[in-house]
N, C-alpha and C positions, 0 to 999 in steps of 0.2 A: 504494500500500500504506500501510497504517496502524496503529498497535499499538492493542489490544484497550482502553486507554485515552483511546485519541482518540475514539472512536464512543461516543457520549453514553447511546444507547438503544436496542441491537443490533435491539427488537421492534417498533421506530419510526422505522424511516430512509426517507428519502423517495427516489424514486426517481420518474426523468424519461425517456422512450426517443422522438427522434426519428428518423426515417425518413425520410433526402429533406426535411428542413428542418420537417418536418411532426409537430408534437407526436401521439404515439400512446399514450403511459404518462403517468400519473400519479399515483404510488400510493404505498404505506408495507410495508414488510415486515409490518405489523402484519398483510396480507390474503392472506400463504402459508397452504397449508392446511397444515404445520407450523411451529411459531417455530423459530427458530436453534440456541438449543439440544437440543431433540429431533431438527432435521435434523444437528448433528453427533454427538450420540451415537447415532445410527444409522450414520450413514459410521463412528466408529469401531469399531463393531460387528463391522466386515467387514475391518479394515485400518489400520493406522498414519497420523495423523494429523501431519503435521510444521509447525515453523513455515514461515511461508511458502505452505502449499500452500492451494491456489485450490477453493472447495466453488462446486458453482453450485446456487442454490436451485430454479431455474424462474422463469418472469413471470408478472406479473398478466395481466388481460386484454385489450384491445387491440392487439399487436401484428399484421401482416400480414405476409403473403409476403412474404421477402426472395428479390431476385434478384442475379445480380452486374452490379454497376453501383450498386448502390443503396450511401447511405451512412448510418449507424446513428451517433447521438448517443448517452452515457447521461452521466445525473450522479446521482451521491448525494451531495449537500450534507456529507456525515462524513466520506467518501472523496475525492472528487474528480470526475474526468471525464475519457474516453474517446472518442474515432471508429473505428468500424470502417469501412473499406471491404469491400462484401462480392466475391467474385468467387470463379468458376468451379475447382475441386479439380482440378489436370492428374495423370493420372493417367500412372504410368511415369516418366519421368526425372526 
């Protein structure tokens, strides 16, 4: 997490998605089919907006099927960096 000061250029942050060690993203917000700001004054449109809480915009292009087993890189150079492992929803307990 990051405050709204540390991100240089909310409509130009670069973003990297590897998949299994395998570069699949490589892109900039600049290429959502809305910028930031219109995507959050649409969320707040419908609902309260707090600090803290997590908007997901969508990806760029190349991502593929995730299965579980596979593991998911991202970085935004503003923000930071993440691993997901992805795996299988158990349903019931």
């Amino acid at each position: 997490m990051v405050t709204a000061d540390e991100v240089k250029n909310p409509a130009r942050m670069g973003l990297k998605l590897w998949l299994n060690g395998e570069l699949k993203q490589d892109s900039t917000t600049e290429f959502l089919n809305y910028d930031i700001p219109r995507l959050i004054e649409f969320a707040s449109s419908f609902y309260r907006l707090y600090p803290g809480d997590l908007y997901f915009t969508g990806t760029p292009a190349g991502i593929a099927q995730v299965v579980p087993g596979d593991r998911m890189r991202v970085e935004c150079p503003d923000i930071g960096a993440m691993e997901i492992d992805v795996r299988q929803h158990e349903i019931g307990g």
